[in-house]
C-alpha positions as a printed Julia matrix, in Angstrom:
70×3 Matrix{Float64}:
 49.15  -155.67  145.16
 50.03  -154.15  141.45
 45.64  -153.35  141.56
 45.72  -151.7   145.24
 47.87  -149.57  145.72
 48.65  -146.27  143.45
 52.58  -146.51  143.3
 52.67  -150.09  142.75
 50.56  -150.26  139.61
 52.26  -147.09  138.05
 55.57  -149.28  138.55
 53.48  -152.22  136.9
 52.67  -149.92  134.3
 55.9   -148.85  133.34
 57.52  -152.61  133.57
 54.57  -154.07  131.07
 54.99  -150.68  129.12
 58.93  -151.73  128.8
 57.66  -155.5   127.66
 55.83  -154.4   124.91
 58.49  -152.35  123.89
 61.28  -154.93  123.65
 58.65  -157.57  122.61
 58.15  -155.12  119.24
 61.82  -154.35  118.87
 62.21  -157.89  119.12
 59.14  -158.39  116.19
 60.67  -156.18  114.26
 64.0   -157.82  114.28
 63.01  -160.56  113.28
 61.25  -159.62  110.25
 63.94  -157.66  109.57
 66.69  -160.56  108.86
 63.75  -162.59  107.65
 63.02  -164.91  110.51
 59.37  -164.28  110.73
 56.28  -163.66  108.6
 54.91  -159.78  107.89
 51.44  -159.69  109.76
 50.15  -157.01  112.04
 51.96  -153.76  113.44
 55.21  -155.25  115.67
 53.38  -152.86  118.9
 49.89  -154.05  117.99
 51.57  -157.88  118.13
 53.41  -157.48  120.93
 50.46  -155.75  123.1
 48.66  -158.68  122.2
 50.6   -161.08  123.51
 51.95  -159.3   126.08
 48.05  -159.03  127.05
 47.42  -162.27  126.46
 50.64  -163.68  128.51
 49.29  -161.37  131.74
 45.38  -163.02  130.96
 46.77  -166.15  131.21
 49.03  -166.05  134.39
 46.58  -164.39  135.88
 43.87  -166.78  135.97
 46.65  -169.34  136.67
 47.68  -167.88  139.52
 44.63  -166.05  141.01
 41.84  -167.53  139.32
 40.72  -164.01  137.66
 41.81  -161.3   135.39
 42.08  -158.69  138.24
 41.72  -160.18  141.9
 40.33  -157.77  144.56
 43.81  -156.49  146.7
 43.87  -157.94  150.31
């Protein structure tokens, strides 16, 4: 439903936009005390992923990236 209908994918929006920004606090943490490696941009990372996580469940789930709203 998150695709079809207006209000549900700005709430969508908003949770994956809150994801990414806890995933990069959460980057940047960690490089912080020394935990992980330097690389790319925390927010560049954690988009990535983030991305990458929704890909993935998706075509678990539904087969496709973006199934058509019944």
């Amino acid at each position: 439903m998150w695709n079809g209908v207006p209000e549900v994918a700005e709430k969508w929006q908003e949770i994956m936009s809150g994801l990414v920004d806890a995933t990069a606090a959460a980057i940047d943490r960690e490089r912080d005390r020394g935990a992980a490696p330097d690389g790319p941009a925390a927010r560049q990372l954690a988009q990535t992923l983030n991305d990458v996580g929704t890909s993935v469940w998706m075509r678990s789930i539904y087969l496709a990236d973006d199934p058509a709203p019944r």
